[in-house]
C-alpha positions as CSV (number, residue, x, y, z in Angstrom):
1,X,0.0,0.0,0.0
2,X,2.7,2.0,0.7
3,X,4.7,1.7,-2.5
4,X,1.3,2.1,-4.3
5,X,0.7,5.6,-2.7
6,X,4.2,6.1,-3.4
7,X,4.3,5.3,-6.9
8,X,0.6,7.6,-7.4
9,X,2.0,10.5,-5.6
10,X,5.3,10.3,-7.9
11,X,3.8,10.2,-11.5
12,X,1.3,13.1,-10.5
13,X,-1.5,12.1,-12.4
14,X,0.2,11.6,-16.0
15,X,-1.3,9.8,-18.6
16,X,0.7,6.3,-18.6
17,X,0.0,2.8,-18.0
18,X,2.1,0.3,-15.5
19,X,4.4,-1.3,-17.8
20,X,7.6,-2.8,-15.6
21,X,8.6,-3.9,-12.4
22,X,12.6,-4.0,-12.8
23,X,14.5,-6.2,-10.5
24,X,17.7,-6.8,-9.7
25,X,19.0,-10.6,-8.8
26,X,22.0,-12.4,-8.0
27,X,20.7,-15.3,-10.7
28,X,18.8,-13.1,-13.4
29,X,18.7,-16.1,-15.5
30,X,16.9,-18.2,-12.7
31,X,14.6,-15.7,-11.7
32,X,13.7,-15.4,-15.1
33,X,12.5,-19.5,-15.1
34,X,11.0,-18.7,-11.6
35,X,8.7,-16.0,-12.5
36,X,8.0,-17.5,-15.9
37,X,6.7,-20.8,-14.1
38,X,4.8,-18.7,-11.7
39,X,3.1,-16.3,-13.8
40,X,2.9,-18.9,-16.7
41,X,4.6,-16.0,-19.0
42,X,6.9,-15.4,-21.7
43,X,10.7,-15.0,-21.1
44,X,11.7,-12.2,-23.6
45,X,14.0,-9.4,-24.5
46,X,12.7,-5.6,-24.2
47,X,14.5,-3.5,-26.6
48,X,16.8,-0.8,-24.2
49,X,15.0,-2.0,-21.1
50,X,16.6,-5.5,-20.4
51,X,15.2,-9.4,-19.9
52,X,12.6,-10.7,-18.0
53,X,8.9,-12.1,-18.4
54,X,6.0,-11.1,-20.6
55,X,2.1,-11.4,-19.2
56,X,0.0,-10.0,-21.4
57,X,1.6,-6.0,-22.2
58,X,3.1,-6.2,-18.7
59,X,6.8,-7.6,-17.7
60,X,9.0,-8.7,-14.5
61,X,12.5,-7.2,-16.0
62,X,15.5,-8.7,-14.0
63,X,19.5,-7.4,-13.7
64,X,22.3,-8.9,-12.3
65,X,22.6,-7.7,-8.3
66,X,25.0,-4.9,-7.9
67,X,26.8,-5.6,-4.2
68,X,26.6,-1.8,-4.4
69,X,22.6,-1.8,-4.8
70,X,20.8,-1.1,-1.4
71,X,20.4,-4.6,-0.1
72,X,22.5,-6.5,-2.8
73,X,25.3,-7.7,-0.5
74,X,22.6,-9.6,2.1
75,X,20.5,-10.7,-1.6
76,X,23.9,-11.8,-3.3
77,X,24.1,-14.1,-0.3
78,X,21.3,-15.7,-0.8
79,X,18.4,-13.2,0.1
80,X,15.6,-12.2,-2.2
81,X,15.7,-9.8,-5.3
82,X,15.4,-6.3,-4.9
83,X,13.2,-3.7,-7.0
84,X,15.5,-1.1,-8.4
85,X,12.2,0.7,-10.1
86,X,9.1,0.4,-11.3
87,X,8.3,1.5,-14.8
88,X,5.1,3.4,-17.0
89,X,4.8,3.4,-20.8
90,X,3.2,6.9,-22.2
91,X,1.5,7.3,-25.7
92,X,2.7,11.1,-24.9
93,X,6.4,10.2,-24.0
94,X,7.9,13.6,-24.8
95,X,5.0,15.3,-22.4
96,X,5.4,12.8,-20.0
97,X,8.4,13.4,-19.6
98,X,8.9,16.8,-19.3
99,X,5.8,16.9,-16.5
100,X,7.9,14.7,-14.1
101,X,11.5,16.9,-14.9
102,X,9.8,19.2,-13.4
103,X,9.5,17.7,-10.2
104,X,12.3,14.6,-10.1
105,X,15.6,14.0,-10.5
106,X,16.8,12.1,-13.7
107,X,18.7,9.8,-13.1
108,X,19.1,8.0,-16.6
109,X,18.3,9.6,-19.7
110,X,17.8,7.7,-23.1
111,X,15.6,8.0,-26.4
112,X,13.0,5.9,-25.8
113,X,12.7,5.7,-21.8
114,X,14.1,8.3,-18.9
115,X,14.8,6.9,-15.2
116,X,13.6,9.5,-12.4
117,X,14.3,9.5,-8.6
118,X,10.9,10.2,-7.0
119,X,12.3,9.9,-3.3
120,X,10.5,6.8,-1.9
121,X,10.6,5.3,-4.9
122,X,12.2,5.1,-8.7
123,X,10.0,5.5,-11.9
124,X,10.6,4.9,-15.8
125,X,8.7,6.1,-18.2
126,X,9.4,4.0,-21.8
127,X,7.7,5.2,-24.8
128,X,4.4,2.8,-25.8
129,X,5.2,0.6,-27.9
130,X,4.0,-3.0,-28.0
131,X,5.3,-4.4,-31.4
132,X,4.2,-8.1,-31.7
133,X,7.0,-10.9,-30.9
134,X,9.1,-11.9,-34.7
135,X,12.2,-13.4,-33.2
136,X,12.8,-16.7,-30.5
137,X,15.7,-18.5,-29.2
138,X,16.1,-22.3,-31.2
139,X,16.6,-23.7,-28.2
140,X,14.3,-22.0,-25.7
141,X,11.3,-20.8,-28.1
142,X,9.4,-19.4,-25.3
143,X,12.2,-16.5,-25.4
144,X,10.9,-13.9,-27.8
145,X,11.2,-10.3,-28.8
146,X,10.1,-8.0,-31.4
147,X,13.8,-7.5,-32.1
148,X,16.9,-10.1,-33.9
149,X,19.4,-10.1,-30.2
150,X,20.7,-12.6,-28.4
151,X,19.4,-15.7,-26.0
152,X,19.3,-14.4,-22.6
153,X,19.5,-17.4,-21.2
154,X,22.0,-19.7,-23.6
155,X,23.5,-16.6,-25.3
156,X,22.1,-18.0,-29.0
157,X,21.1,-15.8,-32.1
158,X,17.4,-15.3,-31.7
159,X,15.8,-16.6,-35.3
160,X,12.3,-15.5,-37.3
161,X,9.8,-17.2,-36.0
162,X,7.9,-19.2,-38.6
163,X,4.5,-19.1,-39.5
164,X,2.6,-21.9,-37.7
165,X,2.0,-25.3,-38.8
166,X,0.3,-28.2,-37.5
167,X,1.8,-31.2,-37.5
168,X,5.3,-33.0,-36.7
169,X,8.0,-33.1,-39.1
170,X,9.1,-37.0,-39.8
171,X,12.0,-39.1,-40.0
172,X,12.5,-41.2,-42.5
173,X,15.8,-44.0,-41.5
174,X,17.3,-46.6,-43.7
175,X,19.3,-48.9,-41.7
176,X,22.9,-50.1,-43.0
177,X,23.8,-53.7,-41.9
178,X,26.5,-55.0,-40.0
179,X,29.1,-57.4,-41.7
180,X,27.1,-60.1,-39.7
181,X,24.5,-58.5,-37.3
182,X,23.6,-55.3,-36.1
183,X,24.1,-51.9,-38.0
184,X,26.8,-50.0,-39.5
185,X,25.2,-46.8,-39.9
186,X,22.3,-45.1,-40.8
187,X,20.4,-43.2,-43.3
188,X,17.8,-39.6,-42.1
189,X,15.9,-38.3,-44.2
190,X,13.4,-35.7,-42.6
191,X,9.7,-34.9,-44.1
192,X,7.4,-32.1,-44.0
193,X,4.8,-32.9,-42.3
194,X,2.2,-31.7,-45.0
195,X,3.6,-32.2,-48.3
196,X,6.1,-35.0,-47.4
197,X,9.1,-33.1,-48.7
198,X,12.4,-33.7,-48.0
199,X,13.6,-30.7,-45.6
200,X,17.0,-29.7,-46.8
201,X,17.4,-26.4,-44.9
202,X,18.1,-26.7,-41.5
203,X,19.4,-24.0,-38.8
204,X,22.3,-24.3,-36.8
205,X,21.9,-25.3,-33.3
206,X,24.7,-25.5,-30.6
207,X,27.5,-25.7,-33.6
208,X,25.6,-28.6,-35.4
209,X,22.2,-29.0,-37.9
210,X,21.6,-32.5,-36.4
211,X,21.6,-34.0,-33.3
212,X,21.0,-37.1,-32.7
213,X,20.1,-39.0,-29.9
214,X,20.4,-43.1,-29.8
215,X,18.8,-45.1,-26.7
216,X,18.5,-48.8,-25.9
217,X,15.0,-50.3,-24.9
218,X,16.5,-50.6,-21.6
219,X,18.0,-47.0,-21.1
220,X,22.0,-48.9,-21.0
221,X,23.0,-47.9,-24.0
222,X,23.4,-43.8,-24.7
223,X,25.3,-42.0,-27.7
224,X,25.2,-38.1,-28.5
225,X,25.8,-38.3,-31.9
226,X,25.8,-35.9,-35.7
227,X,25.6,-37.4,-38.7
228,X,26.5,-35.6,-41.6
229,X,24.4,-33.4,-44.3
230,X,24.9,-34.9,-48.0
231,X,24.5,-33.3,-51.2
232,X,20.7,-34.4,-51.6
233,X,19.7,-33.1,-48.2
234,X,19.5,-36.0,-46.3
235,X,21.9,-37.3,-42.9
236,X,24.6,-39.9,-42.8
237,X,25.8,-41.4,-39.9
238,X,28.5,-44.2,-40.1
239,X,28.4,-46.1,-36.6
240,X,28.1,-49.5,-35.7
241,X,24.7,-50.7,-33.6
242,X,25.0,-54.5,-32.0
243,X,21.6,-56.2,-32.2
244,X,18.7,-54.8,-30.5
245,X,15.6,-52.3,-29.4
246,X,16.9,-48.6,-30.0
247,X,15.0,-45.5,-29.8
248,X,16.1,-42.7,-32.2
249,X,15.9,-39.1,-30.5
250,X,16.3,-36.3,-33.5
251,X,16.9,-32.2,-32.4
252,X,16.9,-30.3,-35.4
253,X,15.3,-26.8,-36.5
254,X,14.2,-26.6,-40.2
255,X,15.0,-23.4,-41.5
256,X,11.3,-22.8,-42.0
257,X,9.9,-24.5,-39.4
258,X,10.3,-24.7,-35.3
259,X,12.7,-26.6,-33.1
260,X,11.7,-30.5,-33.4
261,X,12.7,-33.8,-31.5
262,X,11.7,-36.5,-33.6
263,X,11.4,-40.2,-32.0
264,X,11.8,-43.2,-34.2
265,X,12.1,-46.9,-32.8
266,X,14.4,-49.5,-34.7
267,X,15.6,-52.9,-34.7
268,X,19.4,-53.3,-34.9
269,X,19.1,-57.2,-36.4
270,X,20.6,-60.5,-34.9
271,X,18.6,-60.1,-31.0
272,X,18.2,-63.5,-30.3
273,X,15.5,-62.5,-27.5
274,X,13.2,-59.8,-26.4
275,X,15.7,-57.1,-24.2
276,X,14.4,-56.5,-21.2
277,X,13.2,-52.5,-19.7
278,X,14.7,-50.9,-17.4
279,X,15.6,-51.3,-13.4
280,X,15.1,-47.7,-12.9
281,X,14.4,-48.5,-8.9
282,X,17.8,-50.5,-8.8
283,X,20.3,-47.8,-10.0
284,X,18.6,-44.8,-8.6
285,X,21.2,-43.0,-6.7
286,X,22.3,-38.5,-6.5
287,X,25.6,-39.5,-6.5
288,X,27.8,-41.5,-9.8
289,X,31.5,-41.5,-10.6
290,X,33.3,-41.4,-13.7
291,X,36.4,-40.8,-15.2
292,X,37.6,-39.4,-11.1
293,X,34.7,-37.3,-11.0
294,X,32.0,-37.3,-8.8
295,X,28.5,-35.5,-10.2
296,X,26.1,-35.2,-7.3
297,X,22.4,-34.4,-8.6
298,X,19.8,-32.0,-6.7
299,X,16.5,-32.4,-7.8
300,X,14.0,-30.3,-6.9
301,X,10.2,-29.5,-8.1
302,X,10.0,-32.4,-10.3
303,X,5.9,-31.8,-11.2
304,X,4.2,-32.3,-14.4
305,X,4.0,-29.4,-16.4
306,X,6.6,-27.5,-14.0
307,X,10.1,-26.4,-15.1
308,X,12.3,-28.6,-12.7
309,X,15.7,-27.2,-11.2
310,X,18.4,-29.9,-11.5
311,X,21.5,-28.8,-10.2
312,X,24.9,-31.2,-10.8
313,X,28.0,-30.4,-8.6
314,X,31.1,-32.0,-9.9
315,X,34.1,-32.5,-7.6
316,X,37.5,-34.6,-7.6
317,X,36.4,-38.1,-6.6
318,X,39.8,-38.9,-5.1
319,X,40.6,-35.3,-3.5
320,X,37.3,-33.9,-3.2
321,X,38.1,-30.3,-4.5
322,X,35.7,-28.8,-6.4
323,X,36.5,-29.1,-10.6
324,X,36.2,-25.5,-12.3
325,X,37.9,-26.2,-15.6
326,X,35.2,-27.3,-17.6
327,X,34.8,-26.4,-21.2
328,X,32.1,-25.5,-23.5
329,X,31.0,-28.6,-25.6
330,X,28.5,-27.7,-28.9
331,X,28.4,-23.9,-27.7
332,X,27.3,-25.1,-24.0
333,X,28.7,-25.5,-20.4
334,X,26.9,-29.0,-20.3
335,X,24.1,-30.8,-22.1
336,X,21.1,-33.2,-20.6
337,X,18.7,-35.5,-22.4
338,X,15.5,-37.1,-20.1
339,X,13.9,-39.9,-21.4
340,X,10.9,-41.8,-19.6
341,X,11.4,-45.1,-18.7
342,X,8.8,-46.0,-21.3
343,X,10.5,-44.2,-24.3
344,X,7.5,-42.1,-24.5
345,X,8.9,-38.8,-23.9
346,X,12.6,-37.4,-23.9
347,X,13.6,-33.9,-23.2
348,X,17.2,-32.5,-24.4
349,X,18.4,-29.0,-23.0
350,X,21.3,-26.9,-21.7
351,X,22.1,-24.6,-18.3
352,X,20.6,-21.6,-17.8
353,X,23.9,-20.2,-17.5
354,X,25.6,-19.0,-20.8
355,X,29.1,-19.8,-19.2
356,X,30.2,-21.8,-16.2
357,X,33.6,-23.7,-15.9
358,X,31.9,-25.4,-12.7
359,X,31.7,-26.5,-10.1
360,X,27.7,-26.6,-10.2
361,X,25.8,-26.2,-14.1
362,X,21.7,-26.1,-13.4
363,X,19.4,-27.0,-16.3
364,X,15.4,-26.4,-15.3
365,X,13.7,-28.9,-18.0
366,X,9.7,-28.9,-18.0
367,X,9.0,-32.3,-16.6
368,X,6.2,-33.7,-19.2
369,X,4.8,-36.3,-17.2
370,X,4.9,-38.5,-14.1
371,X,7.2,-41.3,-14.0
372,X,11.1,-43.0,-14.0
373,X,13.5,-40.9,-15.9
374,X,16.7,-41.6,-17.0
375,X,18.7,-38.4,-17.0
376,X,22.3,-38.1,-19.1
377,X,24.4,-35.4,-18.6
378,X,27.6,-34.5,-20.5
379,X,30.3,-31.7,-19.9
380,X,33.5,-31.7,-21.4
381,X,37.0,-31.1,-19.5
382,X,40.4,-31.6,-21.3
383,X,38.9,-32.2,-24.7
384,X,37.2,-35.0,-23.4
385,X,33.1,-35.5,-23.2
386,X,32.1,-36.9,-19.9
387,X,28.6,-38.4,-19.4
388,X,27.1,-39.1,-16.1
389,X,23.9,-41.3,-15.8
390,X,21.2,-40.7,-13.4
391,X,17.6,-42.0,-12.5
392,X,15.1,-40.0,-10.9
393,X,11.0,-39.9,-10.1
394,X,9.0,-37.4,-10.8
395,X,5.4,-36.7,-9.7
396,X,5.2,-38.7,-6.9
């Protein structure tokens, strides 16, 4: 009520509308996920204002804490985010503007939005604009602006949004046999989904035009894999399968099109017997070793239709110091891939933060349905990629 009487007694009657409440965070990226979840919003990018969520013409804008903000040294430590100012949008901006000169102090001038101190409280007035949303992120496509920029979140190119189309894309695959069983390689073709044309045009994503994904029916088996474009369009990927159940997982974006993952189930021949599923409730465990690392998983808010936080912290498994030389693998800190314990859903993403060389990388997937989960995540440290296996429940 205060801050309400506050903010009335500042603007002194002008024409505007509320258009902004600007925070600033320690995590602006996480806050960002938070409030989206919350407020079932957009995440976009305001041209000259900053990042944050859109609900309906209103946003939650969010900056990275200042220690030398009121409040940001207790907030950097793990406090809550503080409101640097709260901002108007006026059809009139030039009038506007000149109304509250008259009575505030300007603290930041620009050409399409002016910061004033009121006393109690800080005000922005922001020309009124509300172009619709022409750009997203590939990789998070509920990131979108009016504007071409840059991710927020994974630091991508932001692409043209395509005109909408119902339907999935498919994916055609030609399997190339083994010497004796199993597969040598394999054959993608992908397929509108109206006209059944071959896609040729396809956006880079994280350094490659294809991933590809390949499972086993019991969740053992895991490759991150990218076969190659050839001359007529389609993918070629020369690696051997033994016999068996696989489950295909194709990320790509068609240049025309939005981000896909494409399933497809095959039979690498010679099984001599039905494979088994998974044991999800014999392997479950927060904690795995490999290569002298140990990756210990935090999982928390694992709902349906919720945004999850999982959280990885790698340390030394023989010393137990904390590793902080990780690289960048495919234009990432880390990647994860979820897939149910029933194949029926998988999930590949990538941190919320743009850089980290560790200890801890997050990733907040949205969980698509109750069940087991097998959860891969790779980071890559002297040249080498690193994958670490996990199990968890969700919904339950």
């Amino acid at each position: 009520m205060i801050l309400l009487l506050a903010l009335a007694a500042a603007i002194h009657g002008a024409p505007v509308r509320f258009h902004h409440a600007h925070y600033r965070v320690g995590d602006p990226a996480g806050a960002m996920s938070e409030a989206a979840a919350r407020l079932n919003g957009t995440r976009t990018i305001v041209s000259g204002l900053g990042v944050g969520v859109r609900t309906g013409n209103t946003y939650v804008l969010f900056d990275r804490l200042d220690e030398r903000d009121e409040g940001g040294a207790e907030a950097s430590e793990g406090g809550g985010p503080v409101l640097h100012h709260v901002g108007f949008a006026a059809a009139d901006f030039d009038a506007v503007v000149a109304r509250l000169t008259a009575v505030h102090s300007v603290v930041a001038r620009g050409s399409e939005s002016v910061l004033f101190d009121a006393g109690t409280v800080r005000i922005e007035i922001v020309r009124e604009t509300d172009a619709p949303e022409a750009f997203w992120c590939p990789m998070h496509p509920d990131v979108r602006t009016p504007v071409a920029g840059k991710c927020p979140v994974c630091a991508m190119d932001l692409v043209a949004i395509p005109p909408t189309r119902i339907g999935e894309y498919k994916l055609d695959v030609a399997l190339r046999r083994g010497p004796r069983v199993g597969v040598s390689g394999l054959r993608l073709t992908v397929r509108e989904p109206h006209t059944n044309n071959r896609v040729t045009d396809f956006a880079i994503v994280h350094e490659k035009t294809f991933h590809l994904f390949i499972v086993s029916r019991d969740l053992e088996y895991f490759r991150h894999l990218h076969p190659e474009q050839q001359a007529d369009g389609s993918f070629a990927l020369k690696h051997p399968l033994p016999p068996g159940e696989f489950m295909l997982l194709a990320d790509f974006l068609p240049r025309d099109g939005s981000p896909q993952m494409v399933q497809r189930a095959i039979m690498s021949p010679g099984l001599a017997r039905i494979q088994p599923g998974p044991t999800p409730a014999a392997t479950r465990s927060p904690v795995v070793l490999v290569e002298g690392i140990r990756f210990t998983l935090t999982a928390e808010d694992l709902k349906p239709g919720r945004q999850a936080c999982l959280t990885v912290r790698l340390t030394d498994a023989r010393t137990g110091e904390a590793i902080t030389d990780l690289e960048p693998f495919l234009g990432a800190p880390a990647h994860i891939l979820m897939v149910r314990a029933d194949l029926g859903d998988a999930v590949h993403g990538h941190p919320e933060e743009s850089a980290t060389a560790g200890p801890s990388v997050s990733f907040h997937p949205l969980i698509p349905a109750d069940g087991d989960y097998k959860v891969w995540i790779q980071v890559q440290r002297s040249g080498r990629v690193i994958t670490a296996p996990f199990w968890l429940r969700t919904g339950r």
